[in-house]
C-alpha positions in Angstrom: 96.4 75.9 29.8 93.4 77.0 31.6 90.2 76.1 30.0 89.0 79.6 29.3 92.7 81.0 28.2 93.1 81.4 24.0 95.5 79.5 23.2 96.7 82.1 20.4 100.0 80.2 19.0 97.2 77.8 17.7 94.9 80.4 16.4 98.4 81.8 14.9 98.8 78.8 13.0 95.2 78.5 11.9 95.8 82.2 10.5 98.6 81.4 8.0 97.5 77.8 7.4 94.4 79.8 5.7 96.2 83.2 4.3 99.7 82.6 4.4 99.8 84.3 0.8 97.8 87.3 2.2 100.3 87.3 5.6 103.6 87.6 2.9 102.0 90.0 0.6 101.3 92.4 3.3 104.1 92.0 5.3 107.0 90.6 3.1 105.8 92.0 -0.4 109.5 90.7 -2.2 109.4 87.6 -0.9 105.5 87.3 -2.1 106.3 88.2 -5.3 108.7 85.0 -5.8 107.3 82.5 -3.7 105.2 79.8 -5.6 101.6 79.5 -3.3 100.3 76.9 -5.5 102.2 74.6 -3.8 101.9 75.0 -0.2 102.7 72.4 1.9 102.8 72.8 6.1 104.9 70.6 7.6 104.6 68.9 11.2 106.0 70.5 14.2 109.8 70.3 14.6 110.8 69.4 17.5 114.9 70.2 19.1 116.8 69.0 22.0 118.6 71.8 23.2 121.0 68.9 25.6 123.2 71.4 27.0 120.2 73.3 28.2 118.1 70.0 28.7 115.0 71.5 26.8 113.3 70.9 24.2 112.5 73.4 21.3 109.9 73.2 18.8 109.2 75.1 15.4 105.6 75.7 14.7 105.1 76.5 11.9 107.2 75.3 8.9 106.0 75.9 5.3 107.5 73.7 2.3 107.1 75.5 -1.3 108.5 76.2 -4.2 110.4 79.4 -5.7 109.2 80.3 -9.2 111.5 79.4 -11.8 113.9 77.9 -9.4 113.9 73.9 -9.1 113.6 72.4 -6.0 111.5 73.1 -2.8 112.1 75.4 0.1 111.0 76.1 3.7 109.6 78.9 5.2 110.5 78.9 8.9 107.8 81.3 10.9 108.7 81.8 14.4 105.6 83.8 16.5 107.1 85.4 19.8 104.7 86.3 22.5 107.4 87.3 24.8 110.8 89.5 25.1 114.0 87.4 24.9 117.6 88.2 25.3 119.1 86.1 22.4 115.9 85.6 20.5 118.2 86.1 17.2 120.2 83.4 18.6 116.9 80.6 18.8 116.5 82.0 15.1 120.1 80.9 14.2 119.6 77.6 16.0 116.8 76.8 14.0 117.5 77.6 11.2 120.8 75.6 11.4 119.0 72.9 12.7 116.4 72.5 9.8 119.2 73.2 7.4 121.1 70.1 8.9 117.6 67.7 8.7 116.7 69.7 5.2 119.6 70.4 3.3 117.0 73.4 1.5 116.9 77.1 1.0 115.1 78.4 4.3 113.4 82.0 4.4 113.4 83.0 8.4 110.5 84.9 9.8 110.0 86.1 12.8 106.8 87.6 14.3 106.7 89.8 17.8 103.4 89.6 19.1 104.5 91.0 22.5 103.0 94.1 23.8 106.3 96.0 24.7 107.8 98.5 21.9 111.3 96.9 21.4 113.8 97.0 18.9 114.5 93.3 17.9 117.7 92.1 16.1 117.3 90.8 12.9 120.6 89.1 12.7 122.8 86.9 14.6 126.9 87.5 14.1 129.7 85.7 15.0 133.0 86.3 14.3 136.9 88.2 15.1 138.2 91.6 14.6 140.1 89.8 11.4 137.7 87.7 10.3 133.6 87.7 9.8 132.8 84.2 10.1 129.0 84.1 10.3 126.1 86.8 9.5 122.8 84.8 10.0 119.6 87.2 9.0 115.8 86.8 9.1 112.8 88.9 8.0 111.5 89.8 11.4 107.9 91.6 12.2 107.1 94.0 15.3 103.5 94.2 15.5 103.4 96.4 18.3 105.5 98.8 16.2 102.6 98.8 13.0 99.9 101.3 13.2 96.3 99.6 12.2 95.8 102.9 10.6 97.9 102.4 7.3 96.3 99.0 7.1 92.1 99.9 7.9 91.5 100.1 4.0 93.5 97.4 2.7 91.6 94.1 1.7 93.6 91.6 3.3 92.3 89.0 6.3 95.4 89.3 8.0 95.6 92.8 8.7 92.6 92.7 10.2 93.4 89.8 12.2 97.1 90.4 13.6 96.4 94.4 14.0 93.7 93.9 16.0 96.3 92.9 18.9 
C-alpha cells in the first residue's frame, strides 16, 4: 500500500470493533434484536489455504457472542467486498464451511458490498440435482451502493453516517 492510500478494510474493522451493535441494528434489525452485545468478543484474523488455487484466504472480521437465551457462543462472520466477483457467494460458502469445520458453532454470514458498481449480489450458494437439493448455503448480504443516505440523514446511529458517506 502506498503511503498516502486509506487503507479502508482496516478503517472497516475499526468501525464495527466500536459500533458493531449500531452496524446490526441498522442494517440487520432481527438479528440485533437476538444477539447478546454484552459479550462481544473479536477474534483474530482467519487465515485459509485455498491449495487447489495456491492462495491464501483470510476472514477479517470474526465476532464471537452469545444468542440470548440460547447456551453456547456463536460467530458472526463479516465479509467487506471492495470489488465485483463472479462466485463471491461461493468464498461465502467456503468460509463459512471452513470456520464451521475449526468451530463447530452457529455462524451468522454477512456480507458487505462496498464497491461502487450497482449490482445484484447473490445471497446464496446452491448445489444440488434435478432430484435432489443437496445444499442451500445463505448469508445476510448488504449493497451499499444500492442504500440511499436519504432514509438514513436523521437516524442517530454512527454507522450510517460513516458507511453512507461512501
Amino acid at each position: 500500500m502506498k503511503k498516502n492510500q486509506i487503507d479502508h478494510d482496516q478503517l472497516f474493522k475499526e468501525l464495527l470493533e466500536t459500533f458493531f451493535a449500531e452496524f446490526m441494528q441498522l442494517f440487520f434489525p432481527e438479528a440485533y434484536q437476538v444477539i447478546d452485545f454484552t459479550h462481544l468478543k473479536f477474534l483474530q484474523q482467519e487465515v485459509f489455504t485455498d491449495v487447489t488455487a495456491g492462495e491464501k484466504r483470510i476472514v477479517d472480521i470474526l465476532v464471537e457472542t452469545r444468542v440470548k437465551e440460547e447456551p453456547g457462543l456463536i460467530l458472526v462472520h463479516v465479509e467487506p467486498q471492495a470489488y465485483a466477483q463472479k462466485d463471491f457467494n461461493e468464498r461465502m460458502f467456503i468460509y463459512f464451511s471452513r470456520l464451521y469445520e475449526k468451530h463447530r458453532r452457529k455462524i451468522l454470514p454477512i456480507a458487505v458490498f462496498t464497491y461502487d458498481q450497482v449490482r445484484d449480489e447473490p445471497d446464496t450458494f446452491e448445489q444440488g440435482f434435478a432430484f435432489l437439493d443437496v445444499l442451500r448455503f445463505c448469508f445476510y448480504k448488504l449493497e451499499l451502493k444500492k442504500l440511499s443516505w436519504r432514509e438514513y440523514i436523521n437516524l442517530d446511529n454512527p454507522v450510517a453516517a460513516a458507511l453512507l458517506s461512501k
